[in-house]
C-alpha positions as CSV (number, residue, x, y, z in Angstrom):
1,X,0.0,0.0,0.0
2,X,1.5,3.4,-1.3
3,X,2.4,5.9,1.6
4,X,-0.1,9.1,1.7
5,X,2.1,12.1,1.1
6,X,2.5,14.3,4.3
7,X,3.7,18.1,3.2
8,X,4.5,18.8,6.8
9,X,7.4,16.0,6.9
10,X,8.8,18.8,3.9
11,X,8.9,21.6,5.4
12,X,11.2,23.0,8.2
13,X,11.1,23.7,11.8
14,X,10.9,27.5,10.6
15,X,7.9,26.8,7.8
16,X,6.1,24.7,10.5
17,X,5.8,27.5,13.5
18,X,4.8,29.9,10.8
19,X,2.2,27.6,9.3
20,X,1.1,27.2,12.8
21,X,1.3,30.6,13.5
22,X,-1.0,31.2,10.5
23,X,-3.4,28.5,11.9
24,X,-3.6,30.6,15.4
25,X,-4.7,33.9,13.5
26,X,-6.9,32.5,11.0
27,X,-9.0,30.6,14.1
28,X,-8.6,34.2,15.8
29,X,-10.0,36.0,12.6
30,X,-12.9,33.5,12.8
31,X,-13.4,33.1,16.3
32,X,-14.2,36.8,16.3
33,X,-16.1,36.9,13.1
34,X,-18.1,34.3,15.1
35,X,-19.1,36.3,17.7
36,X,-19.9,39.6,15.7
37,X,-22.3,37.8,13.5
38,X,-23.8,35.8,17.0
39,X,-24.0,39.3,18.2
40,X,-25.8,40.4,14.8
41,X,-28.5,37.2,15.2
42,X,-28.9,38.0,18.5
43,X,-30.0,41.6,17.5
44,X,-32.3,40.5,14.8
45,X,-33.8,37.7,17.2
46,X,-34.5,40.7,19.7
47,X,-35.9,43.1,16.7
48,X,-37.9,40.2,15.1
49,X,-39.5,39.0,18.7
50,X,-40.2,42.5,19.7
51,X,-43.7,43.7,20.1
52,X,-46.1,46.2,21.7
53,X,-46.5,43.7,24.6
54,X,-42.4,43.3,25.3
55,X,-41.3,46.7,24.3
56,X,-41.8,50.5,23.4
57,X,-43.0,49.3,19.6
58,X,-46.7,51.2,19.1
59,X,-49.2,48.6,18.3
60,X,-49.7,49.9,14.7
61,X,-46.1,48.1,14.1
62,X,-47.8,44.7,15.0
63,X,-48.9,44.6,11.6
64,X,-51.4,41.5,11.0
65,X,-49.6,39.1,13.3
66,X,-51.3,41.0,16.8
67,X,-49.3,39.2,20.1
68,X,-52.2,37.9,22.5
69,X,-53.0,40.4,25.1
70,X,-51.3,40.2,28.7
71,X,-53.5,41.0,30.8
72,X,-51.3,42.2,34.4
73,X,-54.5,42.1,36.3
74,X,-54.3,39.5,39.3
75,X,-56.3,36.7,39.1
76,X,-59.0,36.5,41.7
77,X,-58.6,39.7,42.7
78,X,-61.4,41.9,40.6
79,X,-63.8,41.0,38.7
80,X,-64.2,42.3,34.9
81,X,-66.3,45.4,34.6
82,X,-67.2,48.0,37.6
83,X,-66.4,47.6,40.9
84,X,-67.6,49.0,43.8
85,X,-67.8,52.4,44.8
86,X,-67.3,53.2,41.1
87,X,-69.6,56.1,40.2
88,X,-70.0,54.5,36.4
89,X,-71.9,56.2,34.0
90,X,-75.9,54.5,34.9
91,X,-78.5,57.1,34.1
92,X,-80.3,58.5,36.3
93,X,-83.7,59.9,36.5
94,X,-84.0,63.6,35.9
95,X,-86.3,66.0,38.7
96,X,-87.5,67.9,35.0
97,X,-88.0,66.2,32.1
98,X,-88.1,68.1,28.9
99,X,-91.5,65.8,27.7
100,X,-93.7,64.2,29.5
101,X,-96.1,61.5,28.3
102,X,-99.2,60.3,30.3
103,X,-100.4,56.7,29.3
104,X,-104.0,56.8,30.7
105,X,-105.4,53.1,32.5
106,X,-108.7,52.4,30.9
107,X,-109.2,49.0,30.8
108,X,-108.4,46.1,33.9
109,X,-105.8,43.2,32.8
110,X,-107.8,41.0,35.2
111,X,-111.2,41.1,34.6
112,X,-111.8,43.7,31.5
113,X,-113.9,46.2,33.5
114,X,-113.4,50.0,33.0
115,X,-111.6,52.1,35.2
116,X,-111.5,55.2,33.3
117,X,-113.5,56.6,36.6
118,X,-111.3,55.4,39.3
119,X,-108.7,56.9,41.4
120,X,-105.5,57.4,40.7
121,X,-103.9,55.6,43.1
122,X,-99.9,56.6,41.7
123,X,-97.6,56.7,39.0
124,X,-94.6,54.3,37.7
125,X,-92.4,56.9,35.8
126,X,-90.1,55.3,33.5
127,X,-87.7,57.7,31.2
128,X,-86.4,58.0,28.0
129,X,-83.2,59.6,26.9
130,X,-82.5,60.3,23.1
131,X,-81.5,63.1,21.3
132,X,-83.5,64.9,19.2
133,X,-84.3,64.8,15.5
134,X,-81.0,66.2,14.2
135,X,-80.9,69.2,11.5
136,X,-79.7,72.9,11.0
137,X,-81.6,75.6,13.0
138,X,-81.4,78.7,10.9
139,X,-81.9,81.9,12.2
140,X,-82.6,85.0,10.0
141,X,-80.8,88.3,10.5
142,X,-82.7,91.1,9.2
143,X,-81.2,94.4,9.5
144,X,-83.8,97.4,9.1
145,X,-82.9,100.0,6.4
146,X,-83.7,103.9,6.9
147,X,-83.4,106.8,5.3
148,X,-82.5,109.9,7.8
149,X,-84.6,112.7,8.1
150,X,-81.4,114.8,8.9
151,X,-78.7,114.2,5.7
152,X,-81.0,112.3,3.6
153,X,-78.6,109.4,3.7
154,X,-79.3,105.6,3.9
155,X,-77.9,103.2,6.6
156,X,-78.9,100.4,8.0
157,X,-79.1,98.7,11.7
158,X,-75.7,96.9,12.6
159,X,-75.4,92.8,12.3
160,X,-74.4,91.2,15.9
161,X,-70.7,90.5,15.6
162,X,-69.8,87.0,13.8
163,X,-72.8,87.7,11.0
164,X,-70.7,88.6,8.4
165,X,-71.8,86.8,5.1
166,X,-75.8,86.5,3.8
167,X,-75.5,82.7,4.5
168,X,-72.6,81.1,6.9
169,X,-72.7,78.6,9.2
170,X,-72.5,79.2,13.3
171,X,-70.2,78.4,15.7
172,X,-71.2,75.7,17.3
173,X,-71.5,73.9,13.5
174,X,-67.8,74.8,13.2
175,X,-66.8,74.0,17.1
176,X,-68.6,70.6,15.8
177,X,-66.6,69.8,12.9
178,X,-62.9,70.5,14.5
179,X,-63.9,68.2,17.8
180,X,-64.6,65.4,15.1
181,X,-61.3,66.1,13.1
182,X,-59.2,67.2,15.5
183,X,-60.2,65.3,18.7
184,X,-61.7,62.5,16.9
185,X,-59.3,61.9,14.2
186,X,-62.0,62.0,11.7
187,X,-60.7,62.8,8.4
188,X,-62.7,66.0,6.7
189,X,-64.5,64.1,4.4
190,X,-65.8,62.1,6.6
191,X,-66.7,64.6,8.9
192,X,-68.2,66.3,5.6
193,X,-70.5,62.7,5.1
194,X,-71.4,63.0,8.7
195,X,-73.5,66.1,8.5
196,X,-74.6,65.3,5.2
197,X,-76.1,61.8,7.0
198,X,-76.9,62.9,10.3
199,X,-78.0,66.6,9.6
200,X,-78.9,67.0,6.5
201,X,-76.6,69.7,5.6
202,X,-73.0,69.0,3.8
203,X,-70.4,71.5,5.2
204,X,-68.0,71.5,2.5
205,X,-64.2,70.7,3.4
206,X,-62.6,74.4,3.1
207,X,-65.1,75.4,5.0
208,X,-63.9,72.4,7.9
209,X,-60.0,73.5,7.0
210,X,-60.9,77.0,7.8
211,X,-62.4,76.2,10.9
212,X,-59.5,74.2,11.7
213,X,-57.3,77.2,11.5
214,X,-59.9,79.5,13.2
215,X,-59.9,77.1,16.3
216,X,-56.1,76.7,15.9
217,X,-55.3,80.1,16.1
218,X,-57.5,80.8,18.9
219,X,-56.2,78.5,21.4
220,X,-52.6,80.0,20.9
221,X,-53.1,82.3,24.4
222,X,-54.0,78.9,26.4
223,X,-50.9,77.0,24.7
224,X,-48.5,79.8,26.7
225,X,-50.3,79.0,29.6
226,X,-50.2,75.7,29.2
227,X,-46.6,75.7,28.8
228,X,-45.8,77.5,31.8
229,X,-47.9,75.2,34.1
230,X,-45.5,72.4,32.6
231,X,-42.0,74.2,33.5
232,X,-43.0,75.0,37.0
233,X,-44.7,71.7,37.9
234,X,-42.7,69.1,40.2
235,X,-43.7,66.1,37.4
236,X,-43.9,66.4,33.9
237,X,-44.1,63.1,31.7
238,X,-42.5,63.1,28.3
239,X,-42.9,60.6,24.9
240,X,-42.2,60.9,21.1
241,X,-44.2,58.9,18.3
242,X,-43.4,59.3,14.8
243,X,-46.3,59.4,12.4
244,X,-47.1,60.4,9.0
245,X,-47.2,64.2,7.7
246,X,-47.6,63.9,4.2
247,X,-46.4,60.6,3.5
248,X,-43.2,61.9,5.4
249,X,-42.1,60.9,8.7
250,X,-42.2,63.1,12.0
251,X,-42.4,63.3,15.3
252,X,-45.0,63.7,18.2
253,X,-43.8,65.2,21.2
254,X,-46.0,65.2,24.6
255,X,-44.9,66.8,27.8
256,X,-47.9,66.4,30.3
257,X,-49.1,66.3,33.7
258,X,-52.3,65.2,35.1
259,X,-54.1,68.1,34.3
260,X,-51.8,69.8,31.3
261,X,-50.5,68.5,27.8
262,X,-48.4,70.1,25.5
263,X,-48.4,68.6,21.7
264,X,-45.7,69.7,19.4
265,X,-44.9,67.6,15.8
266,X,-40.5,67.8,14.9
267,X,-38.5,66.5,12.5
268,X,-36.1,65.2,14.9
269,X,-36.7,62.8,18.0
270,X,-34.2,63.4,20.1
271,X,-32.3,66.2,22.5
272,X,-32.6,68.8,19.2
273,X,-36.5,68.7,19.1
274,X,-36.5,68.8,22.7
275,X,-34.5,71.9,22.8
276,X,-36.6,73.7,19.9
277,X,-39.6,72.7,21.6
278,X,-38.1,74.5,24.8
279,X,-40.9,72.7,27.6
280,X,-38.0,70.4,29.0
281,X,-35.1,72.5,29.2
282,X,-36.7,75.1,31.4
283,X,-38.4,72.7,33.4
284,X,-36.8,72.0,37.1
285,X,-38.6,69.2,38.4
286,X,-38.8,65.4,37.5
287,X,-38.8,64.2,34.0
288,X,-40.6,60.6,33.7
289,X,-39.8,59.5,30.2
290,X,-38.8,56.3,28.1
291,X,-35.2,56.9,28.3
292,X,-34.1,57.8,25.0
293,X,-30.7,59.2,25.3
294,X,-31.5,63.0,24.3
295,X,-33.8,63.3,27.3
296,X,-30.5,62.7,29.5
297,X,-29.4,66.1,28.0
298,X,-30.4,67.9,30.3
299,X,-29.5,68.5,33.9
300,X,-31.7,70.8,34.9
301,X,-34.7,68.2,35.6
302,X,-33.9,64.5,37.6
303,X,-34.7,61.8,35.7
304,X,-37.5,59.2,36.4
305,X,-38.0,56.4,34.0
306,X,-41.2,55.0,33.1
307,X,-42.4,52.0,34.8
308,X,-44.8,50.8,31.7
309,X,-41.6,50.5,29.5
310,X,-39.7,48.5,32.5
311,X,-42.8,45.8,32.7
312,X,-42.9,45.7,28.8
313,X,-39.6,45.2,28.5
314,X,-39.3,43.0,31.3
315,X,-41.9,41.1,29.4
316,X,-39.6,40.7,26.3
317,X,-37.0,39.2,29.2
318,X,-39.1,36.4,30.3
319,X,-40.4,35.2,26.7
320,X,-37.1,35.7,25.1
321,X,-35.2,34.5,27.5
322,X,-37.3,32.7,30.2
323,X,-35.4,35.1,33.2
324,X,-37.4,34.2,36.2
325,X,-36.1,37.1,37.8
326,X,-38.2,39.3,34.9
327,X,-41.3,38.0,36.4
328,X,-40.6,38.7,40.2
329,X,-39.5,42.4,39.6
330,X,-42.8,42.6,37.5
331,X,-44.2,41.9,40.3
332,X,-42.3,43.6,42.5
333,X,-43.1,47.0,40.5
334,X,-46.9,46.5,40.3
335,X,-47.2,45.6,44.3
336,X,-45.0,48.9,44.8
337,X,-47.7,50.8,42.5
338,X,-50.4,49.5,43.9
339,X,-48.9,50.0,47.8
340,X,-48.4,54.1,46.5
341,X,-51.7,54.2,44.8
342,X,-53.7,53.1,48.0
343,X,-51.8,55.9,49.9
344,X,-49.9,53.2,52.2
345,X,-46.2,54.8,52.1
346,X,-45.1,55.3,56.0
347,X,-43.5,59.0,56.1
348,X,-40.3,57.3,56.8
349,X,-40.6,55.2,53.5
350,X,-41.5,58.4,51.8
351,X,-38.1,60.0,53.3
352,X,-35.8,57.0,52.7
353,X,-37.1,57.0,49.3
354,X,-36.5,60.8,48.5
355,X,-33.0,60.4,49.6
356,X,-31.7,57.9,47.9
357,X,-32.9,59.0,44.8
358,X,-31.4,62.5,45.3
């Protein structure tokens, strides 16, 4: 049987530690190619897995493939729906009703005999509420014309202020059709189809635009106050969105409190629209945000981050990852919110907490 040929019983002492020198780097080369493009899966895992349920990704990203809701409620705790002590929204009778509508007894269920002549011994009431046939009240204007006795010249009485055209529409049309685009989100032609449906009357879509603008400009006094509630209050939360201007993309910037919110739409996401906006960097208080880097900025506020991001992402840990130690400070952070939420915090709690975060 022929010998196989072994190159490495040619070469020299010399050849072989530089062949094996060779061998070292090239594993090296690889080893680390290895882990960049483990590192690279590992990202697209993350990105691919990630959801409005694990992370800060808004739901309209979920495309058609929804996540099944997580609910965080406990079981056994509350039941679905009201519970008790809730006001809820059950109507309630009125003291003055705006119609009422007397069904006269005649005739008795039992035996048929009339009782048209008997007593009244006391009324069931039993109310309805509806709204009224919808459609345009139109009032008529008529200004008197005179000719004066003094300089023979013509004039007539003054309009009330607002009646400017021989047909318009009134306010509270107008006021109607920016709460339904503006508030609602309708867009203006459907806003246009709902008065042509439920009124009768088609406002046409300038008309809507120019009562956008009207409305717009109008508010412009409670925006600077507004904005100066939010720079002096202790706790101001913060969030960007990007949505669609146009086809092109921007970005939704909120700073609010419980009673105050502040919309501005940027370009940019980070520290620069922050800056332009200007809410942030004259604010002193605490900043509760998502912690995106630009919010960190700024030094003039302390830093909170929001818990709702920490439980999604926490989430993403325990299906990603099955960290058992996601679920416990889950957990931990709801039995914390619900301990402050029920006003249980012991004044010393309160002061331990306050300094260690400052």
């Amino acid at each position: 049987m022929a010998k196989k040929f072994n190159p490495f019983e040619t070469m020299s002492r010399e050849q072989l530690l530089a062949f094996i020198q060779y061998q070292a780097e090239q594993i090296e080369r690889l080893r680390a190619q290895n882990a960049t493009l483990e590192t690279r899966l590992e990202k697209l895992e993350h990105r691919l897995n990630k959801n409005s349920s694990n992370s800060s990704k808004p739901p309209s990203s979920d495309g058609l493939k929804k996540p099944n809701p997580k609910s965080r409620r406990e079981k056994g705790k509350r039941k679905s729906g009201g519970q008790p002590g809730h006001e809820g929204d059950t109507l309630k009778m009125v003291s003055q009703p705006d119609e009422v509508v007397t069904h006269r007894h005649t005739i008795c269920p039992h035996c048929r005999h009339d009782v048209s002549p008997d007593r009244v011994e006391r009324i069931v009431k039993r109310q309805v509420f509806d709204l009224p046939p919808m459609q345009m009240q139109v009032t008529e204007h008529q200004a008197q014309v005179k000719v004066c006795r003094c300089c023979g010249k013509r004039s007539h009485a003054e309009f009330p202020a607002g009646v400017n055209a021989p047909t318009q529409y009134g306010p509270n049309v107008l006021a109607h059709a920016v709460y339904l685009n503006s508030y609602h989100l309708m867009p203006i032609g459907r806003v246009r189809e709902w008065f042509a449906d439920c009124v009768g009357q088609a406002v046409s879509e300038g008309t809507i635009e120019r009562a956008v603008r009207q409305f717009a400009d109008a508010v412009v006094p409670s925006l600077d106050v507004i904005y100066d509630g939010l720079t002096q209050a202790d706790v101001v939360h913060y969030d960007e969105t990007g949505f669609r201007v146009n086809t092109g993309l921007r970005w939704l910037h909120t700073a609010c409190t419980e009673h105050l919110s502040y919309y501005s739409v940027h370009l940019k996401r980070g520290d620069e629209a922050m800056l332009d906006i200007g809410v942030l960097p004259n604010s002193r208080g605490w900043a509760v945000h998502d912690g995106l880097k630009g919010y960190f900025s700024f030094g003039t506020v302390r830093h909170a981050l929001c818990n709702a991001h920490h439980l999604r992402e926490l989430q993403f840990a325990l299906e990603q990852y099955e960290a058992d130690w996601a679920k416990d400070m889950q957990d931990l952070l709801l039995a914390m919110k619900r301990q402050v939420a029920a006003g249980e915090l012991s004044a010393e709690t309160r002061a331990g907490s306050v300094k260690n975060r400052v």
